[in-house]
Phi, psi and omega in degrees: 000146183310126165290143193272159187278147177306143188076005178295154183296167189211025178299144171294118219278176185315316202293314166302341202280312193275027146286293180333311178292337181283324186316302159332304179282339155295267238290326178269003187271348187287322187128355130026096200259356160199167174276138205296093175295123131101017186276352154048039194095325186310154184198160181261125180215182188230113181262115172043049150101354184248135163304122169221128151265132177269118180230144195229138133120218195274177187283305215296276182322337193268330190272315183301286146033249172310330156306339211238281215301288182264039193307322183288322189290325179294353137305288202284334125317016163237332158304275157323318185238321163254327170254034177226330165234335191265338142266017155253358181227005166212043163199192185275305220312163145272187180279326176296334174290334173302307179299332181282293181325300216270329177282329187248334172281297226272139177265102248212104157331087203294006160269299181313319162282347181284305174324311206273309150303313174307335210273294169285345159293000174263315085058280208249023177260326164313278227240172158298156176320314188297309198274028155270351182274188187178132172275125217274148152296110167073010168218019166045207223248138194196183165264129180310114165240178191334294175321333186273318183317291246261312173292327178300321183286352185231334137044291203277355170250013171212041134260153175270062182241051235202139185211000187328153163199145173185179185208161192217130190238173176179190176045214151350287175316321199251339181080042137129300166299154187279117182231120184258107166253118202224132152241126148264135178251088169237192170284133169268359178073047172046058177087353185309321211258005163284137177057030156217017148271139183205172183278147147220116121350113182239125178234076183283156180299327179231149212047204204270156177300126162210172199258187164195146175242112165180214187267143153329123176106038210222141197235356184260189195253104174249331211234180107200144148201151195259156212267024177262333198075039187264087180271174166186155166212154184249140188228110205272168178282335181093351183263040171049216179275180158308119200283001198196016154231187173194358137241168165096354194289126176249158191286180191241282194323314205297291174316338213250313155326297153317322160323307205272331197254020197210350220212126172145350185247356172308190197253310197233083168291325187321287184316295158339258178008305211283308175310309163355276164319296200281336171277327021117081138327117180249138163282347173230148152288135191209149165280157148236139205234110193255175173182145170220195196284132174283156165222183192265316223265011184282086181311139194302327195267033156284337209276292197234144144194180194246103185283153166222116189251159171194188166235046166239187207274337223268149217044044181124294207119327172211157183247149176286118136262110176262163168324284239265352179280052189296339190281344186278308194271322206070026188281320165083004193197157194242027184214046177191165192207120186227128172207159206239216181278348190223143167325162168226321187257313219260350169203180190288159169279150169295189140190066152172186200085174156359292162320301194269340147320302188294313147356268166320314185293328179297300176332332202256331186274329162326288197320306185290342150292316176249032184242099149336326212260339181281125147313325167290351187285141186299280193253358146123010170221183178262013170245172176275127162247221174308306175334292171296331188303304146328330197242356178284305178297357188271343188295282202272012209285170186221173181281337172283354172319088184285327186223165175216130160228135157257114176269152177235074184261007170283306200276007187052055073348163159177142194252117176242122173236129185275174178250133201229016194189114166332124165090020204209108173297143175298334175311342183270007176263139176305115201291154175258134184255134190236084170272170191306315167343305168303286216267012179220049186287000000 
């Protein structure tokens, strides 16, 4: 079916609406305490083992939506994975320093905070008063309010985390089209954050349709890619907040969001992005990893580059790592991008840990991917398709691996896999194939 053009009307066509209406009619058979205002189509569904949520309409409907659909798992995930676990095993902070970062420091987007109130008012339109609490680190027990949204959503900006890998391949490499390939690596909370990961298929009233991939309850950009085929992913640096503000500050999903909503039909989006970015105060160093759709008359560095970010000014707050910068990666070709945890350009490179392993190893399966001639190559020719893309990301994968997507933004695709058993990388699950169709229905 055609993609609607942005701003196009999104009224929910019969079939959704009447899902919807059964939805409705679960939900109130559940205990539902009123009938659900404003959910404008949004509906929840399972495509081949993966969660997708539809969210249609204004920032205010998409959040409220999402609040209404999931309210008990964004309760039981805000108990279990932030305050039972990512503050007490993965930052310093307390929670009231949290609260500080985020009320007084922290810079909020009037679409992003409108999402995230509607998001509780979906919430508390859902369940009763009783299912709504949850126990505070230093403010004991009470009902989930804003603040926990608002932390749970910056969560990868005030912890100490960080292990991501991923590569954007095209041209040459692939026998042409653009292939995004990502493991998020993260903590799972001793399991918490299993089986409250999902797709949400975003149908905004105003701009282009985009996806985002990571857990519930979540309104920023981590995974994303847009219905321009304008993809990103993000790897934080691991060096905590920003060394050189202390107000004005924005989340990295928030930027990275705006990215995703304003940016993909340019002639060089890239270059778009980065101005993006540069307006911006970040609380953490991070890669970001852009890609678009190849064309043959498209120059490599129009396709992909690698923002490398912090918080400080020089260049900006981020520096352009292009294709064509072969003295940075040693990659030696201008139709591949790979990138991990650490600068390459914007400060000397490591050259051992953690990072700069998993780095390499992609960098050794690329080669071995696109060489006929190697025994080990996975399918038996030089270009990357899916296959590969998979057997490339299995290199550098950790038992901590939550999520694995190979983005497709020529064919608008996407492969996706969750981790669905502690300590077991999601790489070890057969990826669920996604078309934009499926996922804009």
């Amino acid at each position: 079916m055609p993609i609607p053009e942005p701003g196009r009307d999104r009224s929910p066509t019969v079939g959704a609406s009447t899902a919807l209406l059964a939805l409705v009619l679960t939900l109130s058979a559940c205990g539902a305490n009123s009938e659900p205002a404003q959910l404008n189509g949004s509906f929840l569904e399972t495509i081949d083992g993966i969660r997708v949520v539809h969210l249609y309409g204004s920032p205010a409907q998409r959040g409220y939506a999402q609040g209404y659909l999931l309210a008990d798992e964004i309760i039981e995930l805000t108990q279990t994975y932030l305050f039972d676990y990512a503050l007490s095993q993965m930052t310093d902070l307390s929670y009231a320093q949290v609260r500080e970062l985020l009320e007084v420091n922290g810079s909020w987007p009037p679409d992003v905070r409108i999402e995230l109130e509607s998001m509780l008012s979906g919430i508390q339109d859902r369940l009763d008063p009783e299912d709504r609490m949850v126990t505070v680190p230093g403010e004991g027990y009470r009902e989930i309010e804003l603040i926990d949204l608002m932390a749970g959503n910056t969560q990868g900006n005030w912890t100490r985390i960080g292990g991501c890998s991923g590569f954007a391949a095209w041209g040459t490499a692939t026998g042409g089209p653009t292939l995004h390939a990502r493991n998020m690596d993260y903590a799972s909370g001793n399991g918490a954050i299993l089986g409250h990961l999902l797709v949400e298929a975003i149908a905004p009233d105003q701009g282009p349709d985009w996806i985002t991939i990571g857990n519930i309850g979540t309104v920023g950009c981590g995974s994303c890619m847009n219905e321009y085929g304008l993809t990103m992913e993000a790897n934080n640096g691991g060096d905590g907040l920003a060394p050189s503000y202390t107000t004005g500050v924005s989340a990295t999903a928030f930027v990275a969001r705006e990215a995703m909503q304003s940016h993909g039909a340019e002639a060089d989006a890239l270059q778009a992005v980065l101005d993006t970015y540069r307006k911006r105060r970040l609380y953490v160093s991070q890669n970001a990893l852009f890609a678009t759709p190849h064309r043959v008359d498209k120059p490599d560095d129009q396709v992909a580059a690698v923002l490398e970010i912090d918080g400080n000014q020089f260049d900006l707050g981020a520096t352009w790592r292009a294709p064509s910068e072969t003295q940075y990666s040693g990659l030696g070709r201008t139709d591949v991008l790979i990138e991990t945890n650490h600068f390459l350009k914007r400060t000397t490179p490591p050259d051992s840990g953690d990072s700069w392993e998993r780095y390499q190893e992609i960098n050794r399966r690329i080669a071995v991917a696109t060489d006929a001639s190697q025994p080990d190559n996975p399918t038996g020719d030089g270009e990357i398709d899916a296959q590969d893309a998979r057997w490339i990301m299995q290199g550098p994968q950790r038992s901590s691996t939550l999520i694995y997507f190979l983005f497709e933004p020529n064919s608008m695709r996407i492969q996706v896999a969750f981790q669905t058993q502690e300590g077991v990388s999601a790489l070890e699950n057969q990826p669920t194939d996604l078309t934009w169709e499926q996922l804009f229905p």
